[in-house]
matplotlib code that plots the C-alpha trace (Angstrom):
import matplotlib.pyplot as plt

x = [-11.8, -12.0, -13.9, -16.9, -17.7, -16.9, -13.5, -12.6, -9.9, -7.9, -6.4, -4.0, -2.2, 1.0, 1.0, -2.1, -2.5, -5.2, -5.9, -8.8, -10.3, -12.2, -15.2, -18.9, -21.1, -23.9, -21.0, -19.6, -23.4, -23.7, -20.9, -21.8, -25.2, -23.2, -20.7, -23.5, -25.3, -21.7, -21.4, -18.4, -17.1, -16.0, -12.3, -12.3, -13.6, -10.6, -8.1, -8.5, -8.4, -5.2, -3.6, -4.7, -3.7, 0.0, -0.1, -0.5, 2.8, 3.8, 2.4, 3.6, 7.4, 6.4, 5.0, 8.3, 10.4, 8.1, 8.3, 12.5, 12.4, 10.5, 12.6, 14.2, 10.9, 10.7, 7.5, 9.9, 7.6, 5.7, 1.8, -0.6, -3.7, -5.8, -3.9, -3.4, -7.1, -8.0, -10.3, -10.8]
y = [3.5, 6.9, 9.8, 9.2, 6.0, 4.1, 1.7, 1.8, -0.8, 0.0, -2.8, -1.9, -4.8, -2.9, 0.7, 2.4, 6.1, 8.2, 11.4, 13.9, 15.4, 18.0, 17.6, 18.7, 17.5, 16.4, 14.4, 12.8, 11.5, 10.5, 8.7, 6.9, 6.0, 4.5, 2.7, 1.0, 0.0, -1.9, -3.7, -1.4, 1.9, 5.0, 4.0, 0.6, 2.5, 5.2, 2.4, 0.9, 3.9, 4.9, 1.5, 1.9, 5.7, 4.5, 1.6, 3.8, 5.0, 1.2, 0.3, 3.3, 2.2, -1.2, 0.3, 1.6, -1.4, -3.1, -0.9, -0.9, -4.2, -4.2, -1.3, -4.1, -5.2, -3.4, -4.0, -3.6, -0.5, 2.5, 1.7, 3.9, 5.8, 3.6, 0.6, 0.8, 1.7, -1.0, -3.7, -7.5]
z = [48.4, 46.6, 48.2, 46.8, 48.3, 45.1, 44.6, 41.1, 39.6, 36.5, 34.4, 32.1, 29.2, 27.7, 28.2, 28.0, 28.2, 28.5, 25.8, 25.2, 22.3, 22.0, 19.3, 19.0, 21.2, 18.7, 16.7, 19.8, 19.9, 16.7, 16.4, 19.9, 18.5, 15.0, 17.4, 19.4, 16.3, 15.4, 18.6, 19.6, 21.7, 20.9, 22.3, 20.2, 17.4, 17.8, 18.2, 15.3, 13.7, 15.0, 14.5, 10.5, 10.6, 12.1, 9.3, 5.9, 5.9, 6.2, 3.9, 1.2, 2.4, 1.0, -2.3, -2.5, -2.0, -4.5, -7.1, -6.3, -7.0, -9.8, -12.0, -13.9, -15.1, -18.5, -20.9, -24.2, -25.9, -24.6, -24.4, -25.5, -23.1, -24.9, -24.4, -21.1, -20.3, -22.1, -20.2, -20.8]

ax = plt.figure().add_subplot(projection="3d")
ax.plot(x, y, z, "-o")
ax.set_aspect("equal")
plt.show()
């Protein structure tokens, strides 16, 4: 029991660890008020976010490897602006 008459439990899966931000107060309420209106929380909302912010430069590396792969690939003539631009 903590000093204030409450127990409180933490559950943790993996390794979980706490951080702050500091942001304006009206924006922190905003965003709470957008989060609700989705079903979700600030902290799943920021997870997300951080698991797609920690997956772009994934995702460049495999640009990268793709387009390695790929230099062999030669279109026999250079296209024009127009050409290229061109829609079907």
């Amino acid at each position: 029991m903590s000093l204030d008459g409450y127990t409180r439990f933490v559950y943790t899966v993996g390794m979980i660890k706490n951080i702050t931000f500091t942001a304006d107060e009206a924006l922190i309420e905003q965003a709470r008020r957008r989060a609700v209106t989705g079903n979700a929380t600030l902290n799943e909302l920021f997870r997300a976010w951080l698991a797609r912010y920690v997956a772009q430069p994934a995702a460049a590396d495999q640009y990268v490897a793709l387009m390695a792969r790929l230099r062999h690939v030669h279109a026999g003539r250079q296209f024009s602006r127009e050409e290229m631009n061109e829609r079907r």
